[in-house]
N, C-alpha and C positions, 0 to 999 in steps of 0.2 A: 504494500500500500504506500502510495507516493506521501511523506510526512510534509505537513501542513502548518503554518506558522500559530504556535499558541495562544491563546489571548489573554490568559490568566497569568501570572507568576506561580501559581499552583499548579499550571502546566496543562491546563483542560480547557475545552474552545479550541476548535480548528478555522481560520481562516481560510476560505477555497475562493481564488482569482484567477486560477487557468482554467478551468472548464464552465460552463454554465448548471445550475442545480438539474438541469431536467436529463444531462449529458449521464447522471450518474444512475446505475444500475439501484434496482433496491437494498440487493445484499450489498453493493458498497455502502448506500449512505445507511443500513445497519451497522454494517462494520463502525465506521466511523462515530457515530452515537455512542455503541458502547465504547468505542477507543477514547473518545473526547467529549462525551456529554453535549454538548453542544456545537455548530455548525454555523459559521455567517459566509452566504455567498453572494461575493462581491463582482464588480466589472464586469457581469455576463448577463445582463439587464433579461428578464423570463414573462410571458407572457401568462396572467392571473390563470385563465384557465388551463393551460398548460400544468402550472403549478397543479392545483387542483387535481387536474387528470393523476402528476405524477404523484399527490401523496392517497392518491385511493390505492395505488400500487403496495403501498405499505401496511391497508389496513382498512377497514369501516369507518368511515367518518362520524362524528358526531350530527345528528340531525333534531333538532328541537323548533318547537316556534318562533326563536331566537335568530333563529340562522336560515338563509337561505340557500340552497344547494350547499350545504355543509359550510358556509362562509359568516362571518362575523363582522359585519362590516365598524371597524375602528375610527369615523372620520369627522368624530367633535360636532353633530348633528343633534344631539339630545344637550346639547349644555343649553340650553336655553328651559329644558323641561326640568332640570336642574340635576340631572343625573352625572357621573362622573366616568363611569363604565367608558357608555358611548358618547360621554361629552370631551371637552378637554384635563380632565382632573389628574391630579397626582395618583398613581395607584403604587402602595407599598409591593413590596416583595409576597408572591403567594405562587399556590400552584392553582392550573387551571381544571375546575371541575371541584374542585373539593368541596364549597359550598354547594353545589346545583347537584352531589351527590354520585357523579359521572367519573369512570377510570377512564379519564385522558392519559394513553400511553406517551405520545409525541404531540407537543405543540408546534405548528409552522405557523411565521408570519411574515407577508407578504406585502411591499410596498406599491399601490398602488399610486400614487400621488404626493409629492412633498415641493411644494411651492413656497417660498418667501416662512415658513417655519422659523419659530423660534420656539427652543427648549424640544422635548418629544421625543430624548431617547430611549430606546430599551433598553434595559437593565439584566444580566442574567446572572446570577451567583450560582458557585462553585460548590454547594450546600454541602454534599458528599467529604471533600476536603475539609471545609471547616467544621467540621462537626467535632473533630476531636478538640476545638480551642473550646467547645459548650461545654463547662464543668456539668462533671456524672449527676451529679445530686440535681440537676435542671434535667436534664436528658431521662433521667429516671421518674422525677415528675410530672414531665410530658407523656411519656407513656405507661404513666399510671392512671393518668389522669384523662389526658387528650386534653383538646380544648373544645369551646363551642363557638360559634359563630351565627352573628343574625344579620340580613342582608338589609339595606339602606334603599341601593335606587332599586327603581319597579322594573331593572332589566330580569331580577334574577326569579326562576319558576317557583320559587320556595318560598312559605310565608314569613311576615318579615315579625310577626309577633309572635314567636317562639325561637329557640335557641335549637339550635342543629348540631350534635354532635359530631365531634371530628377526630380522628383516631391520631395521637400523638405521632407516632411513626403507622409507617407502611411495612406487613412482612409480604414479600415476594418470593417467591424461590428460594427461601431460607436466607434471604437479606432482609436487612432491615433499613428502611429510609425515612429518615425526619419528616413530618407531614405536615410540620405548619404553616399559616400564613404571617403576615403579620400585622396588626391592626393598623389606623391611622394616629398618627399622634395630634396631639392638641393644637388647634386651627385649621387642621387640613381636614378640606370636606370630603367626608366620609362615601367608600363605596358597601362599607361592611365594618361593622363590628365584633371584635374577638375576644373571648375572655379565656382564664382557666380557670377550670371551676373550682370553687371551694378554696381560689387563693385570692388576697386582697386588691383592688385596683391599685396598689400602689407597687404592691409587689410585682404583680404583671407588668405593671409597665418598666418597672427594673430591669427585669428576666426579657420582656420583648427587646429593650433600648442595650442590653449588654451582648445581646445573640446579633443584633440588626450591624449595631458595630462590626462583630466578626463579620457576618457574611455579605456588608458593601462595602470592607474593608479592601482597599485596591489588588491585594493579594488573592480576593477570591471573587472580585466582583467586575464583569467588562459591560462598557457602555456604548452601546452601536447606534453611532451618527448614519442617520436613513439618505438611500436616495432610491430615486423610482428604479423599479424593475429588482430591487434585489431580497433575498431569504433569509430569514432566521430559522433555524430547524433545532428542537429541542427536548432533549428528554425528560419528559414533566417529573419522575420520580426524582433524577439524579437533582435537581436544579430546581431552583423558585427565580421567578422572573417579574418584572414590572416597569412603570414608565414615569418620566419627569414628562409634567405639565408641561403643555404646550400652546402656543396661537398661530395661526397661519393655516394654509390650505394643503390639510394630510389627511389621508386614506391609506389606514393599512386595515389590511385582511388577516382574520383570526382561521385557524382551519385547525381542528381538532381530529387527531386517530385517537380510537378506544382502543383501550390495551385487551388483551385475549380474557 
């Protein structure tokens, strides 16, 4: 397998600039996933449905009311109904699916549109690697516990007046993967609220603001400046992802594979 420039100091994120994403076979860009968690493909500008065609290749899309032919459309259209999902809002670090209840295997996103933008990049940490700087006694509470989660805008299928249980870690295959998100902090308008249960607001917010350190820490955390035509392709288990606020005219596209 031709090695690929890394984007973390942790050694994970593969940048791909000589071929185009739709050029690569499935079981390469498997390979690649598991070898580097994450995937940004540059300079080889790809055609939306294209895209689309080549991640059914990989797997059953996600289809909900949400989405139309499996797409998500990202492009600051609801910020006036005051939503932050599909509007322009900050979104912390999370995995996708976890509130809406869905095993998102692989998240791709797709650059339709980035004109005159400012702020709006995505964010994807190294979650896997940082995990050993989370002291045990946190890591151990998490999966005693999990967390719960109540949703905000009226994007998500869930009601927003109960508390949705969320399992601390993920076991797979006999792996175990950290599962949480991470809520919004004070000022920033909220897409979702998270607590752990049974431990104090002050405490959580400690335990969320000392993990969040580690994993945007520049050692495990890379920030992809968008331009039209190009992929993010991502392993929802290994990695938690999200986006800085943005204004300007962007469209990007969410596309979700369920895992087996």
């Amino acid at each position: 397998m031709t090695t690929y420039k890394t984007l973390t100091p942790s050694g994970q994120g593969a940048l791909v600039e000589d071929r185009a994403f739709t050029s690569f076979s499935a079981d390469e860009i498997r390979a690649l996933i598991t070898e580097r968690r994450w995937v940004a493909f540059r300079k080889h500008p790809v055609d939306g449905q294209a895209v689309l065609r080549h991640l059914r290749t990989l797997g059953n899309l996600v289809e909900n009311d949400r989405r139309k032919d499996g797409i998500l459309k990202l492009d600051g259209s609801k910020k006036e109904e005051g939503e932050v999902l599909l509007g322009e809002g900050f979104m912390p670090l999370h995995r996708d699916g976890a509130l809406m209840g869905t095993n998102v295997a692989l998240v791709g996103i797709y650059c339709v549109q980035h004109e005159r933008v400012s702020g709006g990049r995505t964010f994807i940490s190294d979650i896997e690697s940082g995990l050993h700087e989370v002291p045990q006694d946190v890591q151990d509470l998490l999966r005693e516990r999990g967390i719960e989660g109540k949703p905000v805008d009226s994007y998500y299928l869930k009601s927003s007046d109960v508390w949705h249980p969320i399992a601390g870690f993920l076991e797979v295959e006999g792996k175990s993967f950290l599962n949480v998100g991470f809520p919004y902090r004070a000022g920033e308008k909220a897409s979702w609220v998270l607590r752990i249960p049974g431990v104090s607001d002050d405490k959580c917010a400690t335990i969320f603001e000392d993990m969040r350190k580690i994993f945007m820490s520049e050692k495990y955390c890379y920030f992809h400046e968008w331009n039209e035509g190009e992929v993010l392709l991502l392993d929802n288990k290994r990695t938690l992802h999200g986006r800085e606020a943005f204004e300007g005219r962007r469209s990007l596209a969410n596309i979700q594979v369920l895992g087996a």
